[in-house]
Each structure stands twice: as structure tokens, then as C-alpha cells.
N, CA, C and O atoms as a GROMACS GRO file, in nm:
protein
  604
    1UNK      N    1   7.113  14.895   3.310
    1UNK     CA    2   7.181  14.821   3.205
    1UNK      C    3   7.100  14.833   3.077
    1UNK      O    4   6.978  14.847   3.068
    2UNK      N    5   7.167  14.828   3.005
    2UNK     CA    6   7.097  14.868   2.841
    2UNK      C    7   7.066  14.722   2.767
    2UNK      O    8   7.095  14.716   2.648
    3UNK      N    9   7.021  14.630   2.816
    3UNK     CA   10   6.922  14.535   2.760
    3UNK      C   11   6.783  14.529   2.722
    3UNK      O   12   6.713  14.531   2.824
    4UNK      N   13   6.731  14.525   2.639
    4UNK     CA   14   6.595  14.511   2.615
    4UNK      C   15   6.527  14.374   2.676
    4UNK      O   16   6.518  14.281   2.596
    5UNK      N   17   6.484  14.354   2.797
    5UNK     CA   18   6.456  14.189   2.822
    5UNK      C   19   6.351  14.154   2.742
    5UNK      O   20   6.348  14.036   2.708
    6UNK      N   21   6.237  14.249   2.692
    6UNK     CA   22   6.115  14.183   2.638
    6UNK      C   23   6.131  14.126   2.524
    6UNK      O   24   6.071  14.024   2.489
    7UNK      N   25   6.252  14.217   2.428
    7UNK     CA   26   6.313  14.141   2.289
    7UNK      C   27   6.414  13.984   2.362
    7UNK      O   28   6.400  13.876   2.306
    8UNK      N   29   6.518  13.998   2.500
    8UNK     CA   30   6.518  13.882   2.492
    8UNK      C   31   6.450  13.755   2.537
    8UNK      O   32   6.484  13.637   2.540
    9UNK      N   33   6.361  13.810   2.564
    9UNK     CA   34   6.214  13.732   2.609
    9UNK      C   35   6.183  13.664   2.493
    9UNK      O   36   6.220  13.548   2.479
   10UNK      N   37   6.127  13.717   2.418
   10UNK     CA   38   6.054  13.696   2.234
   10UNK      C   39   6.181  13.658   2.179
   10UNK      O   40   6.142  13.584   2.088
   11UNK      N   41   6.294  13.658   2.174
   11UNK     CA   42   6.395  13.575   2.074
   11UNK      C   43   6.388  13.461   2.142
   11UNK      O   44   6.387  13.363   2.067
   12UNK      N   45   6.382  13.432   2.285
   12UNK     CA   46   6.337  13.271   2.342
   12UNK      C   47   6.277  13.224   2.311
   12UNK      O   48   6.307  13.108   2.283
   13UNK      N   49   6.152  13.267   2.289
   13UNK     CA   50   6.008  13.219   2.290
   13UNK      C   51   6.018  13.187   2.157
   13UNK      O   52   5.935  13.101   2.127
   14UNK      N   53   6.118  13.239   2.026
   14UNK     CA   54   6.104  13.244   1.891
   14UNK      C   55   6.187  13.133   1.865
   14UNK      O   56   6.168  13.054   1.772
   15UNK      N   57   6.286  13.127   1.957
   15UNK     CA   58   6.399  12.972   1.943
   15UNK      C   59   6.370  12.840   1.968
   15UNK      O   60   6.407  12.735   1.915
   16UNK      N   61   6.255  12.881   2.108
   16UNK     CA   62   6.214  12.736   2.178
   16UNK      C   63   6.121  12.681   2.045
   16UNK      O   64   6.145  12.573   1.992
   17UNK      N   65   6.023  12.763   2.003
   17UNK     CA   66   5.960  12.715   1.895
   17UNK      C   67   6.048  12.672   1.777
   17UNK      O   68   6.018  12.571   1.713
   18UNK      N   69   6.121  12.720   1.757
   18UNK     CA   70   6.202  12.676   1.610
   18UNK      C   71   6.270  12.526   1.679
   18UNK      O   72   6.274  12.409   1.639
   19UNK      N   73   6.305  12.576   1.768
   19UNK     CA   74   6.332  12.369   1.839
   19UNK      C   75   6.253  12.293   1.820
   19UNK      O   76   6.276  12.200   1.743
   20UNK      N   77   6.123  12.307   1.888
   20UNK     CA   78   6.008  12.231   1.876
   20UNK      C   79   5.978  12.197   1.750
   20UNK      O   80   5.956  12.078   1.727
   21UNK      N   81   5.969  12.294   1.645
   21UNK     CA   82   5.914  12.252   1.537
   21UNK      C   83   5.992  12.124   1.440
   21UNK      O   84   5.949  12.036   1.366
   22UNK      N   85   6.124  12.167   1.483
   22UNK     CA   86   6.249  12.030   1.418
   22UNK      C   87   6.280  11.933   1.509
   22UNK      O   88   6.389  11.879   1.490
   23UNK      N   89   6.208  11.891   1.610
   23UNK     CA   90   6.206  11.786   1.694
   23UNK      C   91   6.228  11.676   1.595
   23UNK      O   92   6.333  11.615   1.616
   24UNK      N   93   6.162  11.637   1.500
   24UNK     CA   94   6.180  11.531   1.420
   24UNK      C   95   6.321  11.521   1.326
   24UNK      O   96   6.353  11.426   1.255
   25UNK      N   97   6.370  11.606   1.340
   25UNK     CA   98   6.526  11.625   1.286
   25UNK      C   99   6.660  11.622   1.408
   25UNK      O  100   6.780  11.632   1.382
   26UNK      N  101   6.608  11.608   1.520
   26UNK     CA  102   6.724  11.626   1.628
   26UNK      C  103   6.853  11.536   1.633
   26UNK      O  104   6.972  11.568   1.640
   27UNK      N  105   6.809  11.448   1.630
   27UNK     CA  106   6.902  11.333   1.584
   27UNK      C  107   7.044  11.303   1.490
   27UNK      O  108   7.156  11.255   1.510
   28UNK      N  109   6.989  11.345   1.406
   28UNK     CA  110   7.018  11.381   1.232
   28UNK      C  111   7.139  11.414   1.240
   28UNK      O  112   7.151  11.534   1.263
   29UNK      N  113   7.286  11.328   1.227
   29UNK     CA  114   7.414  11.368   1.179
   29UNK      C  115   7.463  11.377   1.041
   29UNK      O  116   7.474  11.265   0.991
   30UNK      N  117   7.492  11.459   0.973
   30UNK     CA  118   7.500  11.470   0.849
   30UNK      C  119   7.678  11.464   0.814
   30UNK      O  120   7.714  11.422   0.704
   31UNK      N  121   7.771  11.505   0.910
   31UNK     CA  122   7.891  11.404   0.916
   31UNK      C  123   7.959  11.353   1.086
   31UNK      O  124   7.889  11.348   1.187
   32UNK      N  125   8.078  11.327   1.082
   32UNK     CA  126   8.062  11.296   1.200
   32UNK      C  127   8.145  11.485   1.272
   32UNK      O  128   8.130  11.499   1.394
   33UNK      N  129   8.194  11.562   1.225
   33UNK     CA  130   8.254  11.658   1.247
   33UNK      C  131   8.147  11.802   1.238
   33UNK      O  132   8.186  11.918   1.245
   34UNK      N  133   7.977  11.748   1.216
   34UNK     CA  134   7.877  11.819   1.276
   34UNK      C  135   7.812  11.792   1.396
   34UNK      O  136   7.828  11.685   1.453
   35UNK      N  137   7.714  11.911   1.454
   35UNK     CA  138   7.659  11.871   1.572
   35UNK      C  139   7.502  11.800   1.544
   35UNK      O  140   7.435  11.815   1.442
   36UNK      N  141   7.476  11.743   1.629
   36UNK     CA  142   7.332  11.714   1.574
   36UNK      C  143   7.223  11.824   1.632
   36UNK      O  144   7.294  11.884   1.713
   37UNK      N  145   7.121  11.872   1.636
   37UNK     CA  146   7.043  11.987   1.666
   37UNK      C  147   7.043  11.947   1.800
   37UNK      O  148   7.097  12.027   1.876
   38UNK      N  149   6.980  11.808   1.870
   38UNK     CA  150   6.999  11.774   2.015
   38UNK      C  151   7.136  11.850   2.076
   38UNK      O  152   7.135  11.938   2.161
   39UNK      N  153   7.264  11.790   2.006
   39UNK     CA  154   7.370  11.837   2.052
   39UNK      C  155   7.386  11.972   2.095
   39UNK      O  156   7.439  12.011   2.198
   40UNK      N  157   7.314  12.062   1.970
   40UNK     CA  158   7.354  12.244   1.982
   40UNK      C  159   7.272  12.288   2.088
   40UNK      O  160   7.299  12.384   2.160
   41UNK      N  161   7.142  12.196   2.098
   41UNK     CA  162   7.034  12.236   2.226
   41UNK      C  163   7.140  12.229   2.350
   41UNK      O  164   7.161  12.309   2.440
   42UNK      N  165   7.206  12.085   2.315
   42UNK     CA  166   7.261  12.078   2.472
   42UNK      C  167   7.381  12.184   2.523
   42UNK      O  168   7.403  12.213   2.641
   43UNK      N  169   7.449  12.234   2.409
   43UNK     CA  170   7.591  12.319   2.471
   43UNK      C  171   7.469  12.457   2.496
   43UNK      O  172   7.512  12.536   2.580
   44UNK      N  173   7.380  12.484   2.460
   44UNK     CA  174   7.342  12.613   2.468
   44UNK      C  175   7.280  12.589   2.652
   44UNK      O  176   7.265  12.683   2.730
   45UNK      N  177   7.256  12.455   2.680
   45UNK     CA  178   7.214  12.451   2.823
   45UNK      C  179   7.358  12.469   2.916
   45UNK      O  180   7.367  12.532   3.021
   46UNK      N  181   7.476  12.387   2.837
   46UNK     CA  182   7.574  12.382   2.884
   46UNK      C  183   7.610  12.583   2.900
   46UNK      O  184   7.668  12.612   3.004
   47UNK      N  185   7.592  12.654   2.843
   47UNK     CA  186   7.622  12.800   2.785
   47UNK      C  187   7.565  12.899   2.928
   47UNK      O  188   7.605  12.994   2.995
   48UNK      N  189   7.426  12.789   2.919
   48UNK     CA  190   7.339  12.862   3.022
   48UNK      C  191   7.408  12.820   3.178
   48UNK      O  192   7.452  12.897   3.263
   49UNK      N  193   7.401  12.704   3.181
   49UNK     CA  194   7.457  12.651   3.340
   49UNK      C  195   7.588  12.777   3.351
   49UNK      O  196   7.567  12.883   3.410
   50UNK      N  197   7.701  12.751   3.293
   50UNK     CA  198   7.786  12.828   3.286
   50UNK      C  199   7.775  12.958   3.302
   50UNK      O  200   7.855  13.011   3.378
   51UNK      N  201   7.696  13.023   3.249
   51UNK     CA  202   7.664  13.166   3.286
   51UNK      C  203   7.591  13.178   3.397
   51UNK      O  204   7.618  13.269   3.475
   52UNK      N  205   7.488  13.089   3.425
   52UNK     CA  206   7.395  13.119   3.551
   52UNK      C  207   7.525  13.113   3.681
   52UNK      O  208   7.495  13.172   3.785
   53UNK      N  209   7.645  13.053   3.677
   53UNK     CA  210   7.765  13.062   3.794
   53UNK      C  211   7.777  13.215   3.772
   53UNK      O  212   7.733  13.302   3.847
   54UNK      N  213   7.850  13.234   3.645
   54UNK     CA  214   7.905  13.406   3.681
   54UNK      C  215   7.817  13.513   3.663
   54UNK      O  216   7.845  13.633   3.655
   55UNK      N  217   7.697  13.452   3.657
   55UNK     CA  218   7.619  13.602   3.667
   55UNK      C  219   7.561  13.586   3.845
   55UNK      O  220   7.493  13.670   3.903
   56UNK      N  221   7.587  13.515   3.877
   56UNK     CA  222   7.511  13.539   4.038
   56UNK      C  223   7.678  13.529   4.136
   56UNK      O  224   7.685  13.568   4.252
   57UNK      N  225   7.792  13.472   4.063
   57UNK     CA  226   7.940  13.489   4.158
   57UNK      C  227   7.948  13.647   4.119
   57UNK      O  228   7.955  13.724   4.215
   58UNK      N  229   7.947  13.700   3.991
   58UNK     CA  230   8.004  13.802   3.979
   58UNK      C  231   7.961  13.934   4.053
   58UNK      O  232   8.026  14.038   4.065
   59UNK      N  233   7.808  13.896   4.109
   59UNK     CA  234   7.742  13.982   4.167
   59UNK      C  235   7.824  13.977   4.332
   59UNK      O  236   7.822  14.076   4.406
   60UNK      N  237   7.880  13.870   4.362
   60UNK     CA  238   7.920  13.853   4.488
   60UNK      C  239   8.051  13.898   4.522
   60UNK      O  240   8.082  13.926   4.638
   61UNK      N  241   8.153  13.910   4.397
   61UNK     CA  242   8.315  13.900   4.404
   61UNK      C  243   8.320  14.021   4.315
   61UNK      O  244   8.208  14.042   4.268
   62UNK      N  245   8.401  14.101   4.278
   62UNK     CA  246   8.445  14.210   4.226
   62UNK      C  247   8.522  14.174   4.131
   62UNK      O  248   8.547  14.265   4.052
   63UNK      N  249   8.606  13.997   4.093
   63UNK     CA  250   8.684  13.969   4.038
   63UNK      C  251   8.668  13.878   4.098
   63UNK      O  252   8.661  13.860   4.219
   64UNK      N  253   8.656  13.764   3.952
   64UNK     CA  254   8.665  13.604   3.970
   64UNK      C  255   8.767  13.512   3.825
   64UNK      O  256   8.797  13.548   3.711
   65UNK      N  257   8.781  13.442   3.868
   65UNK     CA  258   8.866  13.343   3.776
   65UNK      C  259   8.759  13.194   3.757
   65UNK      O  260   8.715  13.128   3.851
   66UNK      N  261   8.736  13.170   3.617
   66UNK     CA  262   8.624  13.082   3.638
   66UNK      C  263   8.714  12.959   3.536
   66UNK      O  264   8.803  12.982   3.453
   67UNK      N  265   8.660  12.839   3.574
   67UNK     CA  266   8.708  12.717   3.469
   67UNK      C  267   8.720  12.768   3.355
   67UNK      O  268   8.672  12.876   3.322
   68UNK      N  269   8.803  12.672   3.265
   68UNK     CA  270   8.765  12.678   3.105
   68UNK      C  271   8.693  12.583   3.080
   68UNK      O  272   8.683  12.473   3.134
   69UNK      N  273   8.620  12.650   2.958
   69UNK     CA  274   8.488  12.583   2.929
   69UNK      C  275   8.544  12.495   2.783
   69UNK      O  276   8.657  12.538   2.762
   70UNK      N  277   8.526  12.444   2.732
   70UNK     CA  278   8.591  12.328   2.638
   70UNK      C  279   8.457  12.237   2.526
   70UNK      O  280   8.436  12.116   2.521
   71UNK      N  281   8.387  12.347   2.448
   71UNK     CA  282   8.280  12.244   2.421
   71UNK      C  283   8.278  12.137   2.352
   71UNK      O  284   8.166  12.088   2.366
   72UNK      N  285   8.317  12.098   2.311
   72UNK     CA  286   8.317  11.923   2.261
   72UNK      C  287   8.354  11.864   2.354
   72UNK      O  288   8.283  11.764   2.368
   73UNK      N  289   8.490  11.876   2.488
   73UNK     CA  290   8.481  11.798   2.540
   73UNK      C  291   8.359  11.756   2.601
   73UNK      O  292   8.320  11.640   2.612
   74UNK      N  293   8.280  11.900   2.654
   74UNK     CA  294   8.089  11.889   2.737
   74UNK      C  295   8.060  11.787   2.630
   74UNK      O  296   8.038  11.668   2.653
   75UNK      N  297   8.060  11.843   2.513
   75UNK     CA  298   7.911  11.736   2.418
   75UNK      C  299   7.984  11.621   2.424
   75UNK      O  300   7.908  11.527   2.400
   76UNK      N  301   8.112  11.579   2.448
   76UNK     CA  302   8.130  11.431   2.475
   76UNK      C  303   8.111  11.353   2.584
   76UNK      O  304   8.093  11.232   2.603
   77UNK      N  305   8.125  11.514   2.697
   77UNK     CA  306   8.040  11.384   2.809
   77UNK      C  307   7.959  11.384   2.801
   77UNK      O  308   7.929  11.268   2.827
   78UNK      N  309   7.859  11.444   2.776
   78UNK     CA  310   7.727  11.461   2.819
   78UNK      C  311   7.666  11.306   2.745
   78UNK      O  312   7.569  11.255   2.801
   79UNK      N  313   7.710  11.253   2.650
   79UNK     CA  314   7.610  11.133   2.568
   79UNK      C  315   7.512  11.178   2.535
   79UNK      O  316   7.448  11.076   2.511
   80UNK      N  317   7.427  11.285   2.508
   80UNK     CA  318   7.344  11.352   2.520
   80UNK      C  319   7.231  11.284   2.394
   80UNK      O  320   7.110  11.306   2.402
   81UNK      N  321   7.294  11.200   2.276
   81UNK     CA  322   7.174  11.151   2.233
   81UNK      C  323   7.103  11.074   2.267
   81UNK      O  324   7.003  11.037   2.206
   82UNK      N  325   7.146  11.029   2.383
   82UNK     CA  326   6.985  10.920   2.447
   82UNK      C  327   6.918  10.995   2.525
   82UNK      O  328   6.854  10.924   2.603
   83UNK      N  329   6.901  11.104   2.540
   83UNK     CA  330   6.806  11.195   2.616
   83UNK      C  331   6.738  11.211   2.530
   83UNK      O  332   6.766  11.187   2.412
   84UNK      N  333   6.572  11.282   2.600
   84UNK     CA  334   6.479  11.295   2.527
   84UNK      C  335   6.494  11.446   2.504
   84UNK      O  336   6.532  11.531   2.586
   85UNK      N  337   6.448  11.467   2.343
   85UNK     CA  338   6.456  11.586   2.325
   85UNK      C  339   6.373  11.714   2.342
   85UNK      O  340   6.406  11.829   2.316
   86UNK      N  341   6.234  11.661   2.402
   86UNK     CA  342   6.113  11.737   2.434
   86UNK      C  343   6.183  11.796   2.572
   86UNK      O  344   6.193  11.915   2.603
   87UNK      N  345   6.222  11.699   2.635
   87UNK     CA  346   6.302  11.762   2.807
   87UNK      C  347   6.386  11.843   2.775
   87UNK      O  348   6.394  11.945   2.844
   88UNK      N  349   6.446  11.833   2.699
   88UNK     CA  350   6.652  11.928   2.620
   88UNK      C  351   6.557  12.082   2.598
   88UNK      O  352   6.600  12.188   2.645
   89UNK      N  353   6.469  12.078   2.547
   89UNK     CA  354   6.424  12.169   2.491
   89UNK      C  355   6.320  12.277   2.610
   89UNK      O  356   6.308  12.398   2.628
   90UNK      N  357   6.269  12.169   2.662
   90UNK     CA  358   6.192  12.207   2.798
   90UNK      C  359   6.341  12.264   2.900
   90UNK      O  360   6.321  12.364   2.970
   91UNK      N  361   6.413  12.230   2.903
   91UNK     CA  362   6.509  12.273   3.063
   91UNK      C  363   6.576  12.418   2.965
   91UNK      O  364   6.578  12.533   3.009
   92UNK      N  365   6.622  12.379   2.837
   92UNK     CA  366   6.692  12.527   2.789
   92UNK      C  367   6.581  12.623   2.822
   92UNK      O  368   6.601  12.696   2.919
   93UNK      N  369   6.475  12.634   2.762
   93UNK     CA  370   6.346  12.786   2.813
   93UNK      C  371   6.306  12.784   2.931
   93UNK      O  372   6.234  12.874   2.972
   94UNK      N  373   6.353  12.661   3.024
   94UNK     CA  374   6.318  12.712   3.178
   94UNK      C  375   6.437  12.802   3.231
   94UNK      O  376   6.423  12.902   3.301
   95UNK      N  377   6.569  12.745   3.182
   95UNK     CA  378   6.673  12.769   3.260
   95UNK      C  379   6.689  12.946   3.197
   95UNK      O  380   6.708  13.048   3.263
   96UNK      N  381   6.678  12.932   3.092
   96UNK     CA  382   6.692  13.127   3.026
   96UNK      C  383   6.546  13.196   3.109
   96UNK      O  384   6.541  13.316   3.134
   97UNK      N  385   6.461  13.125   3.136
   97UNK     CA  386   6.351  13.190   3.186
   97UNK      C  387   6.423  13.227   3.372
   97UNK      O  388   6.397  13.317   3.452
   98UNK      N  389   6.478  13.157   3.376
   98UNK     CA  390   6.549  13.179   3.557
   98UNK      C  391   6.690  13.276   3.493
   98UNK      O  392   6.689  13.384   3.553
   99UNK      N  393   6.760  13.272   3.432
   99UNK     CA  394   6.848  13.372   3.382
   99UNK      C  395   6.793  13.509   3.378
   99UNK      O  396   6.847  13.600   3.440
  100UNK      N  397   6.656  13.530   3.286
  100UNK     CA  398   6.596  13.648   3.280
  100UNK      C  399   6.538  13.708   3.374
  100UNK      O  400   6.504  13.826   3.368
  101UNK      N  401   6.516  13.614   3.491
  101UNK     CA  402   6.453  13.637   3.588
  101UNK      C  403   6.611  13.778   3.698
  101UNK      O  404   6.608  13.894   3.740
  102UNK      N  405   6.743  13.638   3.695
  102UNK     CA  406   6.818  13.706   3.737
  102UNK      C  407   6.858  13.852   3.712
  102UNK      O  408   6.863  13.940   3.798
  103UNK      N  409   6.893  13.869   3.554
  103UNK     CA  410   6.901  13.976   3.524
  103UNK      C  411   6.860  14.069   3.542
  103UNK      O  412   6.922  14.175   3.548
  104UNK      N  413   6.722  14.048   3.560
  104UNK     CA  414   6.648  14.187   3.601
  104UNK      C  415   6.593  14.243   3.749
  104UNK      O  416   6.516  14.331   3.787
  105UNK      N  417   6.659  14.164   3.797
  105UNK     CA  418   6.702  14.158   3.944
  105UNK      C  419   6.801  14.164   3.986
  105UNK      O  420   6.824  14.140   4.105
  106UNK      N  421   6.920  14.212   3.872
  106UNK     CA  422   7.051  14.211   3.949
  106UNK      C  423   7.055  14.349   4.003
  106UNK      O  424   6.965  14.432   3.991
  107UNK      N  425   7.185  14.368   4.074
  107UNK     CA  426   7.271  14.441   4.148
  107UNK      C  427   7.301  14.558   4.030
  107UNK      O  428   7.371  14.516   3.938
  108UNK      N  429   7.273  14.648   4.022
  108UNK     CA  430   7.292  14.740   3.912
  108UNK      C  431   7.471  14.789   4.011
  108UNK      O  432   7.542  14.849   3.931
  109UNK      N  433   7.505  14.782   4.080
  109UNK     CA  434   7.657  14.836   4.151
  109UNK      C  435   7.784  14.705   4.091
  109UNK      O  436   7.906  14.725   4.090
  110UNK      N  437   7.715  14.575   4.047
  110UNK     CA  438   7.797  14.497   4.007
  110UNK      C  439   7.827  14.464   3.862
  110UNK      O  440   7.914  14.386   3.826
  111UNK      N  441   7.745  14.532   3.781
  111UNK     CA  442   7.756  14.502   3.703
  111UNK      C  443   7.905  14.564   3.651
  111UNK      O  444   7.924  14.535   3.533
  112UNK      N  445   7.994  14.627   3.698
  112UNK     CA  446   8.085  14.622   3.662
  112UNK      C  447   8.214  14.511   3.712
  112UNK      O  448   8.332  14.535   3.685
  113UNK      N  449   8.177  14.406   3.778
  113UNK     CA  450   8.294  14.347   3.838
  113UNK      C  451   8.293  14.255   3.732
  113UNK      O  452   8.207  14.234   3.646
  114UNK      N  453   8.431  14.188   3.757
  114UNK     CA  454   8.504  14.118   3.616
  114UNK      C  455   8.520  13.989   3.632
  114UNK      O  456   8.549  13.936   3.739
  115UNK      N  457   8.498  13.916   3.498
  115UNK     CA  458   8.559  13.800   3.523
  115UNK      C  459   8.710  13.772   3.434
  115UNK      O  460   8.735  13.776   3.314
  116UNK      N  461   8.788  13.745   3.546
  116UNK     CA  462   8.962  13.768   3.476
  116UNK      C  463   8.947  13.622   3.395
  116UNK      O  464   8.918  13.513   3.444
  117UNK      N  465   8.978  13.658   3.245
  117UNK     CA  466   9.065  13.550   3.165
  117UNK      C  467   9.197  13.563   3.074
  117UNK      O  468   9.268  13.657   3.040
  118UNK      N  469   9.197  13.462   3.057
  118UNK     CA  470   9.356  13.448   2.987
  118UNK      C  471   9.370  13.574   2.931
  118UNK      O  472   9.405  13.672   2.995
  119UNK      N  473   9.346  13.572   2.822
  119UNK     CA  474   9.300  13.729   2.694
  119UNK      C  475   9.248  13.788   2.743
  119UNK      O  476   9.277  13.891   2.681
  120UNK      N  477   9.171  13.824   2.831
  120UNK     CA  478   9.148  13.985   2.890
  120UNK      C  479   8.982  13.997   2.976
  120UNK      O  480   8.881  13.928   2.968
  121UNK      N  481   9.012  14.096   3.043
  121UNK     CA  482   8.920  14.087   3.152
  121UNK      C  483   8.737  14.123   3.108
  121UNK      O  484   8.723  14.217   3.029
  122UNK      N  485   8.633  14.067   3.145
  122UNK     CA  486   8.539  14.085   3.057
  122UNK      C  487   8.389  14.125   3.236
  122UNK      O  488   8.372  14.068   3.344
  123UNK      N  489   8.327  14.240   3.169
  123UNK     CA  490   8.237  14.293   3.271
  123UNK      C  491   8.166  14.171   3.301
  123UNK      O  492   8.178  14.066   3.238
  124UNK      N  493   8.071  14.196   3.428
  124UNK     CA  494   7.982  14.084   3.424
  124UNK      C  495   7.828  14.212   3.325
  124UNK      O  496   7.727  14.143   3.328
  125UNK      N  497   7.808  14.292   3.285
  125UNK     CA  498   7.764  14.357   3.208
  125UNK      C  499   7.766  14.304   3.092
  125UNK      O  500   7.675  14.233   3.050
  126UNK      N  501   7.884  14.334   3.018
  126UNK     CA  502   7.933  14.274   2.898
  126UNK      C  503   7.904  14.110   2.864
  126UNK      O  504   7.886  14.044   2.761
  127UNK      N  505   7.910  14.082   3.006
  127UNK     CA  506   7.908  13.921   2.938
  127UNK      C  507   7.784  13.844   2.955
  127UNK      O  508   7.764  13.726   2.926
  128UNK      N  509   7.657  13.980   3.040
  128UNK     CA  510   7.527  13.906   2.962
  128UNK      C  511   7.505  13.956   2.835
  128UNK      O  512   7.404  13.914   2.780
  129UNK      N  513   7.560  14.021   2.784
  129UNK     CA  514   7.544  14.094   2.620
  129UNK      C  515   7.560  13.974   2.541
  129UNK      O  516   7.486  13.913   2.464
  130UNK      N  517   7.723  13.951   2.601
  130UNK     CA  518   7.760  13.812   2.541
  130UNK      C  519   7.708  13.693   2.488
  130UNK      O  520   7.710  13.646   2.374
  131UNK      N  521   7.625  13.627   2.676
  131UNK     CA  522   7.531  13.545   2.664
  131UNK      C  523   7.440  13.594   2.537
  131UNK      O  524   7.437  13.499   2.458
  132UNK      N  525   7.393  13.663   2.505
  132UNK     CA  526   7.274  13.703   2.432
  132UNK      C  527   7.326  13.677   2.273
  132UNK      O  528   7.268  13.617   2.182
  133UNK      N  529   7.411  13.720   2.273
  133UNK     CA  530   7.509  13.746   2.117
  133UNK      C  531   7.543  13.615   2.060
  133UNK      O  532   7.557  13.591   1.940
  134UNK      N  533   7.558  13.508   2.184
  134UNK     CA  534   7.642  13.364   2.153
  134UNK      C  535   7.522  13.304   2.120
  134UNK      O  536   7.525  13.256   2.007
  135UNK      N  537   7.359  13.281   2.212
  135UNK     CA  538   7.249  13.272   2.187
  135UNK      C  539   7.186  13.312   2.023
  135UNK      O  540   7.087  13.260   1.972
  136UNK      N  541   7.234  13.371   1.989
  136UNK     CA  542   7.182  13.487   1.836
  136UNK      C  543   7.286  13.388   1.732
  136UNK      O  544   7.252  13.381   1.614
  137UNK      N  545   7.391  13.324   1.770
  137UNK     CA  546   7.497  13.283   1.665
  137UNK      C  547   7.391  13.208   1.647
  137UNK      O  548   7.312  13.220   1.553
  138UNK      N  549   7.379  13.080   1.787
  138UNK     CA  550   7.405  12.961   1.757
  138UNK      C  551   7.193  12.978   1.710
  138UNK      O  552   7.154  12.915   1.612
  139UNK      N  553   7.143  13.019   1.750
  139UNK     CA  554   7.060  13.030   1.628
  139UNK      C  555   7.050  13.035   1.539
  139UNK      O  556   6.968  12.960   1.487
  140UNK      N  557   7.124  13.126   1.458
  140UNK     CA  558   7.139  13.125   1.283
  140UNK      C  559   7.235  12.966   1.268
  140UNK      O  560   7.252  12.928   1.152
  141UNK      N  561   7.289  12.885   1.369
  141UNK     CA  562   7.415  12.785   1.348
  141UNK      C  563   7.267  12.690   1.348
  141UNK      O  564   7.267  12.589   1.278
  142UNK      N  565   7.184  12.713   1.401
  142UNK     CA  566   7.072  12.558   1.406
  142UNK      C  567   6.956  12.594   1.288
  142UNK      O  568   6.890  12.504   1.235
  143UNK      N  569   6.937  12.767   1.245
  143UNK     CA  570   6.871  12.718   1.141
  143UNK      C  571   6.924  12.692   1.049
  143UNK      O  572   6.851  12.624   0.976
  144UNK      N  573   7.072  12.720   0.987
  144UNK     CA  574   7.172  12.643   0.928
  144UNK      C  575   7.159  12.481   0.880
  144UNK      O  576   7.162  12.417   0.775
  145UNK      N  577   7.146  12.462   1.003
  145UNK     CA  578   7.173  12.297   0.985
  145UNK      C  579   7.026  12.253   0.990
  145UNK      O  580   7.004  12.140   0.947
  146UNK      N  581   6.927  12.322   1.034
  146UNK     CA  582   6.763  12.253   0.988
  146UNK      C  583   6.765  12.253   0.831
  146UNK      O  584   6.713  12.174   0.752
  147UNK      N  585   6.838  12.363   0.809
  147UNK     CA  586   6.821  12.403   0.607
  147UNK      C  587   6.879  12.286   0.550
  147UNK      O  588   6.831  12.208   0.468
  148UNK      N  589   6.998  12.285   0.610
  148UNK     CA  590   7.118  12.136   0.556
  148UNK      C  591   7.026  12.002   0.576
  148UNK      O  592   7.038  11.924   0.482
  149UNK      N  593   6.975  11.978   0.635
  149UNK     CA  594   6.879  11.834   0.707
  149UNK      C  595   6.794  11.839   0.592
  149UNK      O  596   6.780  11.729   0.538
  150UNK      N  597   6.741  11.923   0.546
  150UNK     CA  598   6.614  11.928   0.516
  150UNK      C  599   6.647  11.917   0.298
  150UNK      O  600   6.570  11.888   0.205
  151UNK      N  601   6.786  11.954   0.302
  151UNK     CA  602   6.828  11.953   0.196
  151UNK      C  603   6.821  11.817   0.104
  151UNK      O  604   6.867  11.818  -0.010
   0.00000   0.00000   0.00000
């Protein structure tokens, strides 16, 4: 598979720190139709749980059909601002650290099996790219809003 893990190693290691360093901003709603940085920590765990299912089903099934994922409804259950944010931040770089672990231990014969959705069928290949790509948004989406906080 054509991933670089050591670059996505070091973009972790470059995120968990940029978390850490705005710990004192996590909180911070600037309206009610933004996320708070806690919040974006939490869908990106929510991002991760979710993927850690179809990257170890997809290795098993050739073709799977998985829930829809719905994020605001997650960040509304979750209540997630009374959690502590040193832990939010601690479980996202453990849980990508067990992701990376998977990846490079997968099944190189599966990486083509699919996960069927509405709009169209997507590799389990493709959709750790994905993972990685959605990871890369919502980074530029949190230093975004550290810039806005800080404004």
C-alpha cells in the first residue's frame, strides 16, 4: 500500500502537540453553531472508533454495509464538555497509535474489499487514505479556530 506511515506518524505527533499546546482554549465557544476544540478532539476519536470497525471488518468480509455516521448527532451525545481534556487528547494519540499499528499489519490481499454506501462503493485501501485526508482537514479546521480564539 502506498502510505508513508512515518509521515503519518509525525503529522500525529505534530497534532497531539498542537492540542496540547491550546489546552487552555478547549472550552472556548465562540458561537453556538461552532465546535469547541474539545468537541473537534472528540469527533476525530469518534472518526477513529469508526474506522478502527472497518479497517479490521473489512479485512474479514470482502463487502460490508456499515451504520451512518451523523456527527453532531455523536457531539450531542457524547456531552463531551465535562470530560477532561488532557484524557480527550491522551485516548485520540493512543487510539491512531493502535490504528497505525493495524495498518501496517494489515492483509495486503484485502485491501481491496469494499465498504458498500449509499453513493458508491469505497476500498478499504482508499478509505485509510481517507482516514488520513479527513485527519489533515480537521487540522487546518482546529488551527482555524485556535487563530479565531486567539483573535
Amino acid at each position: 500500500m502506498n502510505l508513508d506511515c512515518v509521515d503519518c506518524k509525525t503529522r500525529i505527533d505534530s497534532f497531539e502537540a498542537l492540542m496540547t499546546e491550546n489546552g487552555n482554549l478547549a472550552d472556548i465557544r465562540l458561537a453556538p453553531d461552532k465546535w469547541t476544540l474539545k468537541e473537534m478532539i472528540s469527533h476525530l476519536i469518534d472518526s477513529a472508533s469508526n474506522n478502527h470497525q472497518r479497517f479490521i471488518r473489512l479485512q474479514l468480509e470482502p463487502v460490508l454495509v456499515f451504520p451512518k455516521y451523523d456527527a453532531e448527532e455523536w457531539k450531542n451525545a457524547t456531552k463531551i464538555a465535562s470530560f477532561d481534556y488532557s484524557t480527550l487528547v491522551t485516548l485520540w494519540k493512543t487510539y491512531n497509535a493502535l490504528l497505525m499499528h493495524l495498518i501496517e499489519n494489515m492483509n495486503p490481499a484485502a485491501l481491496g474489499h469494499v465498504w458498500r454506501r449509499e453513493d458508491k462503493d469505497i476500498s478499504l485501501e482508499a478509505l485509510i487514505h481517507d482516514y488520513f485526508a479527513h485527519m489533515e482537514l480537521h487540522r487546518k479546521l482546529f488551527e482555524d479556530r485556535v487563530e479565531e480564539i486567539k483573535r
